[in-house]
SEKE-617469 format. One record per residue (C-alpha): residue in one letter; residue number from 1; x negated, y negated, z negated. Coordinates in pm, whole numbers, plus 50000, padded with zeros to 5 digits. Last residue first. Layout:
# residues N
KEVO  res    n      X      Y      Z
KEVO    A  NUM      X      Y      Z
...
# end
This chain:
# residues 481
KEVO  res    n      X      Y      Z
KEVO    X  481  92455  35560  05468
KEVO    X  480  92559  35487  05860
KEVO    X  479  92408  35683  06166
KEVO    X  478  92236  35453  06411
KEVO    X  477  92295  35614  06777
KEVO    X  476  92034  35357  06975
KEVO    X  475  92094  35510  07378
KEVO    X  474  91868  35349  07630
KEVO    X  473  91958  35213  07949
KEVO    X  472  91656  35263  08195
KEVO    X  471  91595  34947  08375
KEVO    X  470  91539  34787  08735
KEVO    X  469  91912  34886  08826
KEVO    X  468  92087  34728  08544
KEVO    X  467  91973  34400  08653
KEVO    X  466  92175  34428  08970
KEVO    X  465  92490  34389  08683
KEVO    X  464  92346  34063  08560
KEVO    X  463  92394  33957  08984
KEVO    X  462  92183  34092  09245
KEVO    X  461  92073  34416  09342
KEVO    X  460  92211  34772  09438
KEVO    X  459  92231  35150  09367
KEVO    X  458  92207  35331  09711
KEVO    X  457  92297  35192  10047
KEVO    X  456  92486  35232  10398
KEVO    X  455  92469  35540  10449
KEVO    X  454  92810  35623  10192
KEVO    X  453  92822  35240  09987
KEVO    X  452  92624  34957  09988
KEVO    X  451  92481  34773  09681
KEVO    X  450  92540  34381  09579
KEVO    X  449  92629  34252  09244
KEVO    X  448  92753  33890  09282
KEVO    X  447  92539  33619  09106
KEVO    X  446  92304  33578  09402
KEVO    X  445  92588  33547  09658
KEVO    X  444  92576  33786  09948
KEVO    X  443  92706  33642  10250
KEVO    X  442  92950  33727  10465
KEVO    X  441  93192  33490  10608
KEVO    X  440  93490  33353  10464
KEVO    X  439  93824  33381  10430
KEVO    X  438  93808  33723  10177
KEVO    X  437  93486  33858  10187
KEVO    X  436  93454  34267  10108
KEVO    X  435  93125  34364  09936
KEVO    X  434  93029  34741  09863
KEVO    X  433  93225  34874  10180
KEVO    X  432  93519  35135  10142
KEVO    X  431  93767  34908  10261
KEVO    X  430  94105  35000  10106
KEVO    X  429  93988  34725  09803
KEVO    X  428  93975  34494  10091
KEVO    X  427  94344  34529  10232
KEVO    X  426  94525  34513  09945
KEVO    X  425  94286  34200  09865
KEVO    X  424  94408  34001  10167
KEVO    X  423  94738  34102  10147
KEVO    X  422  94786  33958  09752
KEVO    X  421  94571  33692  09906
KEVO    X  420  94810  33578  10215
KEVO    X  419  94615  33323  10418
KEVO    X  418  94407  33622  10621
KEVO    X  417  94125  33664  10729
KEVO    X  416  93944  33988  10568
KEVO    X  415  93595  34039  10584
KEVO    X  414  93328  34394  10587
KEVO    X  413  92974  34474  10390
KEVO    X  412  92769  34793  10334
KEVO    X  411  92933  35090  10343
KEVO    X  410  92987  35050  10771
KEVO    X  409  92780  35356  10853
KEVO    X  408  92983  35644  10723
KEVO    X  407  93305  35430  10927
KEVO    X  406  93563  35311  10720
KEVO    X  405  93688  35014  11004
KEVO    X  404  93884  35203  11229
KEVO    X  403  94098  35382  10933
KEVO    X  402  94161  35031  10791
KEVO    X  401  94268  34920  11135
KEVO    X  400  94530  35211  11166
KEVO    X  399  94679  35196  10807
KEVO    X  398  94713  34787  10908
KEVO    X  397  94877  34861  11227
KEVO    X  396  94883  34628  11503
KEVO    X  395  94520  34643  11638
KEVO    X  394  94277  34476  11874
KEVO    X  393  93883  34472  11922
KEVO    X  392  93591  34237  11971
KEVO    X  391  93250  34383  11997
KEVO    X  390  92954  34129  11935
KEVO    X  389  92648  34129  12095
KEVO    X  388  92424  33866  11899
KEVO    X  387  92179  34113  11747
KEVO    X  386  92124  34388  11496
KEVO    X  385  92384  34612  11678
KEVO    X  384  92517  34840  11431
KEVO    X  383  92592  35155  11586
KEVO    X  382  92953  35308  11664
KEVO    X  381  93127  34975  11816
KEVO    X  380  92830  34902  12079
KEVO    X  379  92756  35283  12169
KEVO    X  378  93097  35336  12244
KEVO    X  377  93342  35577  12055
KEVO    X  376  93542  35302  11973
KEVO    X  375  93620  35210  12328
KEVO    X  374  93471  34841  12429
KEVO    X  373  93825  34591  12333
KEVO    X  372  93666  34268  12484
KEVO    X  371  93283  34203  12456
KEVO    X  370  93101  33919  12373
KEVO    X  369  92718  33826  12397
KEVO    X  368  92590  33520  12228
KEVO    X  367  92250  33436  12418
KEVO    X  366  91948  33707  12375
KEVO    X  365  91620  33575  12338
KEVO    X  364  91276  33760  12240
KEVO    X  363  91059  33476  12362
KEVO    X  362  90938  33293  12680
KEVO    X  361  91112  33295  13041
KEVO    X  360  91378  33199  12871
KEVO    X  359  91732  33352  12964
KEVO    X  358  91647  33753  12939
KEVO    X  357  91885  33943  12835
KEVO    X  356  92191  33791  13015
KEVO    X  355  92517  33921  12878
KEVO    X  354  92666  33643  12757
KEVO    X  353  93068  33600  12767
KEVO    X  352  93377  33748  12860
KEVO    X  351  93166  34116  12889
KEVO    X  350  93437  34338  12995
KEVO    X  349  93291  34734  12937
KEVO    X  348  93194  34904  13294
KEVO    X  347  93010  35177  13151
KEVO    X  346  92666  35104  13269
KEVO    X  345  92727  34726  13207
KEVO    X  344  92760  34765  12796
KEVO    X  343  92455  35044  12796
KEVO    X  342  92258  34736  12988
KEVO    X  341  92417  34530  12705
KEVO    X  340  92275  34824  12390
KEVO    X  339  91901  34872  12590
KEVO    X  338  91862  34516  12585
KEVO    X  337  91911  34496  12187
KEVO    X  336  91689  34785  12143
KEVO    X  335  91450  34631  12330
KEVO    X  334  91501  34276  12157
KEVO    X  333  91440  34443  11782
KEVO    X  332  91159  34631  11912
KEVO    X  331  91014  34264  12064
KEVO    X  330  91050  34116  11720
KEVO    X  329  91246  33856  11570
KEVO    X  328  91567  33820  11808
KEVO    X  327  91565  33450  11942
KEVO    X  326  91734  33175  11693
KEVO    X  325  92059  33037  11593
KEVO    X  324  92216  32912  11305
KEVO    X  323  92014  32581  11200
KEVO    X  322  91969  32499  11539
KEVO    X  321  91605  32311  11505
KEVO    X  320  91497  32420  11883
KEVO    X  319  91874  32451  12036
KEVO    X  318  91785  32589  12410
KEVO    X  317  91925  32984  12378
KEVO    X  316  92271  32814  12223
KEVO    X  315  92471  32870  11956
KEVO    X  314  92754  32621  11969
KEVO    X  313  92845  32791  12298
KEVO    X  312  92995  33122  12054
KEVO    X  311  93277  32867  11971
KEVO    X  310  93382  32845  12300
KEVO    X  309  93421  33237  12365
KEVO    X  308  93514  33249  11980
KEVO    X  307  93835  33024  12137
KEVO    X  306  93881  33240  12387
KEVO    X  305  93871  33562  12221
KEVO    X  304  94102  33393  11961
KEVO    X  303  94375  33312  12208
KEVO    X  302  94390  33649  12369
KEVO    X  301  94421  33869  12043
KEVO    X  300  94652  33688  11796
KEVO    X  299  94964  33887  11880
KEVO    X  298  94702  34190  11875
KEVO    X  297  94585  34171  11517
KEVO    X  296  94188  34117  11565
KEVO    X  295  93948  34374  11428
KEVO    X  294  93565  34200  11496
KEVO    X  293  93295  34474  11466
KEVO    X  292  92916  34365  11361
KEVO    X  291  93019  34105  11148
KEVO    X  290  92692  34031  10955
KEVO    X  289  92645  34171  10664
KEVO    X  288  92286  34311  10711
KEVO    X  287  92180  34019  10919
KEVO    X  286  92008  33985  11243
KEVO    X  285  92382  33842  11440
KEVO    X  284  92139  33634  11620
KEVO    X  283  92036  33412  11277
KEVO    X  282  92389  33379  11274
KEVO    X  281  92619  33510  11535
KEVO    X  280  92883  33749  11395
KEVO    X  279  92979  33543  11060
KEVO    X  278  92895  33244  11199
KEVO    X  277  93130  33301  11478
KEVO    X  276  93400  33432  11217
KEVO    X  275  93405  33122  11011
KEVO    X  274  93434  32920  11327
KEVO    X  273  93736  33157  11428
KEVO    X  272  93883  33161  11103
KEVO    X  271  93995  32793  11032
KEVO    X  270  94124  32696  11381
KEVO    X  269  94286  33031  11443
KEVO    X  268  94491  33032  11111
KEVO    X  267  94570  33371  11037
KEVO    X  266  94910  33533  10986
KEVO    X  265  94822  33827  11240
KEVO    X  264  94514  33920  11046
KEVO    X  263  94181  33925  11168
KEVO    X  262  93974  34189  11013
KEVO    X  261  93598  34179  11075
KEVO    X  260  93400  34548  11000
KEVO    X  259  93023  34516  10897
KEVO    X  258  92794  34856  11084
KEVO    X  257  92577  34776  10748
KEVO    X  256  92210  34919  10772
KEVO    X  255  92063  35000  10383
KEVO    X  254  91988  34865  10099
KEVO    X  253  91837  35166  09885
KEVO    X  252  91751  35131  09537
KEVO    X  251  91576  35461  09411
KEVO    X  250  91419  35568  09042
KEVO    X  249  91134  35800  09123
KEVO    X  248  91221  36177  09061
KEVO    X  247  90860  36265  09150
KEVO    X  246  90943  36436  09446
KEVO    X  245  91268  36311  09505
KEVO    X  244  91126  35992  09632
KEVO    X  243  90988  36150  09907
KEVO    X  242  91367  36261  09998
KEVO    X  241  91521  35913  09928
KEVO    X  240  91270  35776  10120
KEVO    X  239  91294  35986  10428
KEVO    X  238  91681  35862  10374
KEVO    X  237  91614  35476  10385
KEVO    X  236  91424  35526  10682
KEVO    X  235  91713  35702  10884
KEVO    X  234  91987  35436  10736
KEVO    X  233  91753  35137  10834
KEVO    X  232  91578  34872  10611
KEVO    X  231  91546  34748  10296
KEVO    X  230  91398  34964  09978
KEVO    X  229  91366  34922  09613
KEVO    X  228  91163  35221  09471
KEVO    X  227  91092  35301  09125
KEVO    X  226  90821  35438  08897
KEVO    X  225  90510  35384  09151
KEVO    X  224  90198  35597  08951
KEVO    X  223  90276  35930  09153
KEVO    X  222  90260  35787  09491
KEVO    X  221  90494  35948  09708
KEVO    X  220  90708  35656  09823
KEVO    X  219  90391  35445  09827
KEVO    X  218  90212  35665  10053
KEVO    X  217  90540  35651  10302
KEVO    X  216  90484  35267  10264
KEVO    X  215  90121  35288  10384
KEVO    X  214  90232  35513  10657
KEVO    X  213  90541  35304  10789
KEVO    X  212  90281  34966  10785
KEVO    X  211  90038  34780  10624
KEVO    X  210  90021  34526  10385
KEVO    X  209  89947  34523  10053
KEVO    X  208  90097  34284  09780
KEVO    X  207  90078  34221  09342
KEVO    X  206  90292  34126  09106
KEVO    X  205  90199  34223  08753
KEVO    X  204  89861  34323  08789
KEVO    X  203  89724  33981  08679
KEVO    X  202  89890  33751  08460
KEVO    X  201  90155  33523  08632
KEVO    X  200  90143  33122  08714
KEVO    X  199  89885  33095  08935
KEVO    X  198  89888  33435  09080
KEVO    X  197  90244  33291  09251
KEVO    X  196  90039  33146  09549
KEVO    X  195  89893  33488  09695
KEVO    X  194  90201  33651  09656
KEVO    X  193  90398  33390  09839
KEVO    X  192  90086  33414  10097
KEVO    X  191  90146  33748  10179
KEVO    X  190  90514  33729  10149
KEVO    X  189  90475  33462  10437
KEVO    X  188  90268  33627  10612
KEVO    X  187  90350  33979  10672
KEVO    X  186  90679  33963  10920
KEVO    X  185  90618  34212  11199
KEVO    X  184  90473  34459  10937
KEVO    X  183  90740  34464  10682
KEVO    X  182  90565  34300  10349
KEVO    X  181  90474  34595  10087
KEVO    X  180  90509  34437  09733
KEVO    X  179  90381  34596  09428
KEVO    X  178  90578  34466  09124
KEVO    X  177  90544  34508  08740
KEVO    X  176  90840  34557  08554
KEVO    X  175  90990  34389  08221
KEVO    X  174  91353  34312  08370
KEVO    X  173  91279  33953  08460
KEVO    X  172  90981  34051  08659
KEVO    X  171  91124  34362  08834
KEVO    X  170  91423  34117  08914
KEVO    X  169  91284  33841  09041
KEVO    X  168  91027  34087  09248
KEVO    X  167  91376  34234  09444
KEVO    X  166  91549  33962  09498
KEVO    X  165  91226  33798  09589
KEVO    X  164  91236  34025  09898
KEVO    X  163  91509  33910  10017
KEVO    X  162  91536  33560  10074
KEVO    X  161  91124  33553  10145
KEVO    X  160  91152  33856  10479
KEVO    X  159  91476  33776  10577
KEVO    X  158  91470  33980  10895
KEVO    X  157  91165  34132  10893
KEVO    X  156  91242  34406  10570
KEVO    X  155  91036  34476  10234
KEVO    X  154  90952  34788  10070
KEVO    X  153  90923  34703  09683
KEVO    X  152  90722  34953  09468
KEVO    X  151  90806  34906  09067
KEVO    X  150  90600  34945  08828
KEVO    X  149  90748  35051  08496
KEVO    X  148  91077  35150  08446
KEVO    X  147  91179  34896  08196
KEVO    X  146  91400  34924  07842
KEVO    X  145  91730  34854  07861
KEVO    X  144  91922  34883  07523
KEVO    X  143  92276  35050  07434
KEVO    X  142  92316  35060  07100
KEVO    X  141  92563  35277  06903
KEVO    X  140  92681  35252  06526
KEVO    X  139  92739  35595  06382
KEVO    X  138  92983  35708  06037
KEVO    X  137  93252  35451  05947
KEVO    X  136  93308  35379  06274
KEVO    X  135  93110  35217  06615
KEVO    X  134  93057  35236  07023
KEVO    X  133  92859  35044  07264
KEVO    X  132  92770  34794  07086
KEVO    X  131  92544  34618  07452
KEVO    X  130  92151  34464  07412
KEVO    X  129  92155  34182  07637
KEVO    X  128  92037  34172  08014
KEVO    X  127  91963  33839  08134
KEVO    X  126  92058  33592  08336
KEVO    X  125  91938  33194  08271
KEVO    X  124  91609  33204  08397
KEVO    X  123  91743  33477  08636
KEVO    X  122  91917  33200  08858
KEVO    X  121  91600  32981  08893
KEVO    X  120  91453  33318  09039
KEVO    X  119  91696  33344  09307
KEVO    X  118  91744  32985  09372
KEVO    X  117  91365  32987  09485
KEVO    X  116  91418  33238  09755
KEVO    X  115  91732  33003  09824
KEVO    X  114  91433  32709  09894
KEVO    X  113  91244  32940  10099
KEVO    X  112  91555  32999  10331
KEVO    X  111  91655  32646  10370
KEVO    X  110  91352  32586  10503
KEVO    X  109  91326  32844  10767
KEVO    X  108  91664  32759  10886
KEVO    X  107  91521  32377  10919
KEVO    X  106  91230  32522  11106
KEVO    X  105  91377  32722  11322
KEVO    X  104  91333  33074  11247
KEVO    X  103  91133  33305  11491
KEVO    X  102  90999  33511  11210
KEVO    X  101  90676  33477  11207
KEVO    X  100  90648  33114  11313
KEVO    X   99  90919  33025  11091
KEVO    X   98  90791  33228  10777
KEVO    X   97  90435  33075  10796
KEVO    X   96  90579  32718  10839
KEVO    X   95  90853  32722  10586
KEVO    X   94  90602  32885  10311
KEVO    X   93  90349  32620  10426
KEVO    X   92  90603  32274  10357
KEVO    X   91  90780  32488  10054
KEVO    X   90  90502  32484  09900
KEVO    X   89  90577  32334  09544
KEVO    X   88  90904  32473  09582
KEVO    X   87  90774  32834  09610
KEVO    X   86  90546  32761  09265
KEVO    X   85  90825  32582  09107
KEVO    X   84  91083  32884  09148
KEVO    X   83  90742  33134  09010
KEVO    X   82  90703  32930  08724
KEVO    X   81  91117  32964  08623
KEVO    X   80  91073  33258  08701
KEVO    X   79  90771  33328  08390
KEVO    X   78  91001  33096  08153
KEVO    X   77  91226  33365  08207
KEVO    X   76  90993  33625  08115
KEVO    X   75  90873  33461  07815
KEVO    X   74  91211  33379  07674
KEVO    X   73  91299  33780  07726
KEVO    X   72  90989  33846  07534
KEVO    X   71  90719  34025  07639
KEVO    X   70  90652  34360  07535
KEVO    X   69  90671  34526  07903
KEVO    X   68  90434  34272  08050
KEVO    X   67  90134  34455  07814
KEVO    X   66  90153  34793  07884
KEVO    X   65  90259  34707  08279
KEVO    X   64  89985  34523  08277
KEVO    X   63  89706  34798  08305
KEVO    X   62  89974  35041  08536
KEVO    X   61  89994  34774  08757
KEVO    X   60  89651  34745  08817
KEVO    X   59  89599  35127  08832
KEVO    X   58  89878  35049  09105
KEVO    X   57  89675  34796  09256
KEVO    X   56  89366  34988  09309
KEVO    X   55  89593  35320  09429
KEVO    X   54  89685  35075  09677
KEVO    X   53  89365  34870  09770
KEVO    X   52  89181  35273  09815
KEVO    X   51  89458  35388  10065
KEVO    X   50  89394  35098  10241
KEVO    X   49  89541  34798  10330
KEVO    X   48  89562  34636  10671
KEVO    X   47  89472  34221  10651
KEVO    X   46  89665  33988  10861
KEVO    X   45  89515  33827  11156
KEVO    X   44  89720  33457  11248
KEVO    X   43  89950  33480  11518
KEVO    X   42  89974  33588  11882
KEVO    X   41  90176  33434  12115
KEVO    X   40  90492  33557  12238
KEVO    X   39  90658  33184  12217
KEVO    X   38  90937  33225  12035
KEVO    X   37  90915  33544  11861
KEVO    X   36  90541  33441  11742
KEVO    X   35  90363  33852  11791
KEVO    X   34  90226  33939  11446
KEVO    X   33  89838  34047  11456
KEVO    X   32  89666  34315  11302
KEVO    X   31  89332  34357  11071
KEVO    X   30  89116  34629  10964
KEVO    X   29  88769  34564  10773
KEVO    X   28  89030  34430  10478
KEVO    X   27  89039  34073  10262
KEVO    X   26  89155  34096  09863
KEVO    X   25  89301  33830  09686
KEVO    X   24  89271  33809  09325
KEVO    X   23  89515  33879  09026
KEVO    X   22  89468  34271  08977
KEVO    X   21  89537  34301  09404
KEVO    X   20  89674  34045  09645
KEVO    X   19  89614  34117  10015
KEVO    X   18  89475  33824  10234
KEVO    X   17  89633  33561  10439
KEVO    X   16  89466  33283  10601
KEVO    X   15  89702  33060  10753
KEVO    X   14  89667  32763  10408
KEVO    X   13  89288  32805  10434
KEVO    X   12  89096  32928  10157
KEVO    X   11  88932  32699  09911
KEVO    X   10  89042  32937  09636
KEVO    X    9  89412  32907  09712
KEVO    X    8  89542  32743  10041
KEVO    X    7  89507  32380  10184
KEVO    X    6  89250  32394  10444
KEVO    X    5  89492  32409  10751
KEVO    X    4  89457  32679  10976
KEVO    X    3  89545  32604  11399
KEVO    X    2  89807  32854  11551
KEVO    X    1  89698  33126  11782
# end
């Protein structure tokens, strides 16, 4: 287990971590462990709330809620703008905890604290403005946006800082309190985030437990949480949606993305194919937008397999501060991952690349795996693969490729390569995905609205337009003397 460092809050150590409830941390009788992705060495113990911290916090919510709601949009932003300093102030510790949980290296570790922080710098300036929606002689109408009220945020493992404080950024900014629940192979770092941003907000208004499925389940179905925000998978997402139902809690669902790539026959190799790589391989392919189906026009097919083939060697199993690569995050994660390249070899599929599941004799690693044309129907092309495995397939006809690509389970992001734009964007708005890229890879950009469509998501975050999703829009119809 990792040394502490006495450099936390309260005299605490920097690698304790404790849950944060009405303002003050809170330790727990029950305790688990994360497994270090790298190494497979324990980490740090990380408190297990109970029933009791959570109905605690959301009385504490409830308390602040009545006061956080009638501040000012000046105050809130000024309230961000804290919270930015406060993750830049510890960057050093936020990089560490996240890296060692998360299997990061530390300069990608670093860079994603310091977005975190770009988040809430962004809503200093962002907010929602009261909207005319409508006026004569007779009525003047107001739309307004008042807060839900507290707001229950279910946080994923794979980018556990980037985006989760999409999701506190923009209860705070919006009025709401905010009870985070950290995934439970990646607790620290929100943990400690939580922990650290007390300083600068009043007490109840953001608060964290930790725990795991059943502790989240309870917060789906607790009467007192308003809202929902959820990350995760398409079968978790819908138990949600269901428990949700119950008390007809407002719902954001972000949800798996099965990401269709489409290479066009105009496209220049030597621009696309690094673009694409990233696309497909960073952080292991563990992102929700990653390319998780590559779509290459078949008069481009053979030279761009080979060239990803030699791209894919700039992510390598033996790169300790690669700033694109790393080992899958958690040993689930890596099972699964086996279990889809021995799947791969069963049925005789070409793998041109990869394949080896376990390269280090330490850590959850799986180099860049790539597979020529697999059938549709196979378990590689139909499920999003969470890992660097990467299906690469041909076509000729656009109708054809844009039928391939609208799967139920691909809503969430897709790309288009190609130097033509008036093509390029014929194509993407026939994608029925809530982000398409055009020449470049995905990534969600913090002023861009982002929701997935079909399984893939419900409502969405990000941009002035995300704000709309933390609020109930009010209706002011004025009549006229």
């Amino acid at each position: 287990m990792p040394s502490a460092e006495s450099n936390g809050t309260n005299g605490h150590s920097a690698f304790q971590f404790f849950n944060v409830i009405d303002g003050k941390t809170r330790d727990s009788k029950d305790h688990h462990q994360v497994i270090d992705p790298r190494t497979e060495e324990p980490l740090w113990d990380a408190p297990l709330a109970t029933s009791q911290d959570l109905d605690d916090a959301v009385e504490a919510a409830a308390r602040a809620f009545k006061t956080w709601k009638k501040s000012s949009t000046a105050e809130r932003q000024q309230a961000v703008h804290d919270v930015a300093n406060v993750i830049l102030e510890n960057v050093d510790i936020l990089t560490e905890v996240q890296m060692r949980e998360t299997g990061k290296s530390k300069p990608m570790s670093k860079f994603d604290v310091e977005r975190a922080a770009w988040h809430f710098e962004y809503y200093r300036t962002v907010a929602l403005e009261d909207e005319l929606q409508y006026e004569d002689d007779t009525v003047k109408i107001i739309a307004t946006h008042a807060p839900i009220g507290v707001l229950g945020a279910i946080s994923p493992w794979n980018f556990p800082l980037i985006l989760s404080t999409v999701k506190v950024v923009s209860a705070l900014a919006t009025g709401n309190c905010v009870i985070i629940k950290p995934s439970p192979f990646t607790p620290y770092s929100l943990l400690k985030f939580c922990e650290l941003a007390q300083a600068v907000l009043p007490p109840g208004v953001f608060q964290a437990v930790n725990g795991g499925a059943e502790l989240g389940e309870q917060m789906t179905l607790h009467a007192g949480i308003h809202h929902i925000s959820f990350t995760g998978t398409i079968a978790v997402g819908q138990r949600i949606l269901r428990n949700c139902a119950n008390t007809m809690k407002k719902v954001i669902l972000e949800l798996a993305g099965n990401n269709a790539c489409i290479v066009c026959d105009d496209a220049d190799l030597e621009k696309v194919v690094p673009q694409v790589a990233i696309g497909a391989l960073f952080h292991a392919g563990q992102v929700c937008v990653a390319s998780k189906r590559l779509y290459v026009h078949e008069s481009l097919y053979d030279r761009f397999l080979d060239m990803l083939v030699e791209e894919s060697k700039k992510f390598a199993v033996d790169d300790e501060n690669s700033v694109s690569f790393g080992p899958l995050s958690n040993k689930a994660n890596y099972d699964r991952a086996v279990g889809i390249v021995e799947d791969c070899k069963k049925n005789g599929y070409k793998i041109v690349t990869g394949g080896d599941v376990r390269p280090k004799e330490k850590g959850f690693w799986i180099p860049p795996t790539i597979v020529a044309r697999p059938p549709e129907d196979s378990l590689l092309v139909r499920e999003e693969q969470f890992a660097p495995i990467v299906p690469v397939m041909s076509w000729t006809e656009e109708d054809d490729v844009i039928a391939r690509a609208n799967l139920d389970n691909a809503g969430l992001g897709a790309s288009v390569y190609t130097p033509d734009l008036e093509r390029a964007q014929k194509i993407a708005r026939q994608l029925e995905s809530g982000t398409v890229w055009i020449n470049q890879f995905e990534r969600p950009h913090h002023a861009g609205f982002f929701g997935g469509w079909k399984l893939s998501g419900f409502g969405g975050e990000l941009g002035k337009q995300g704000l709309l999703h933390y609020c109930h829009t009010q209706s002011l119809q004025i009549a006229k003397p």
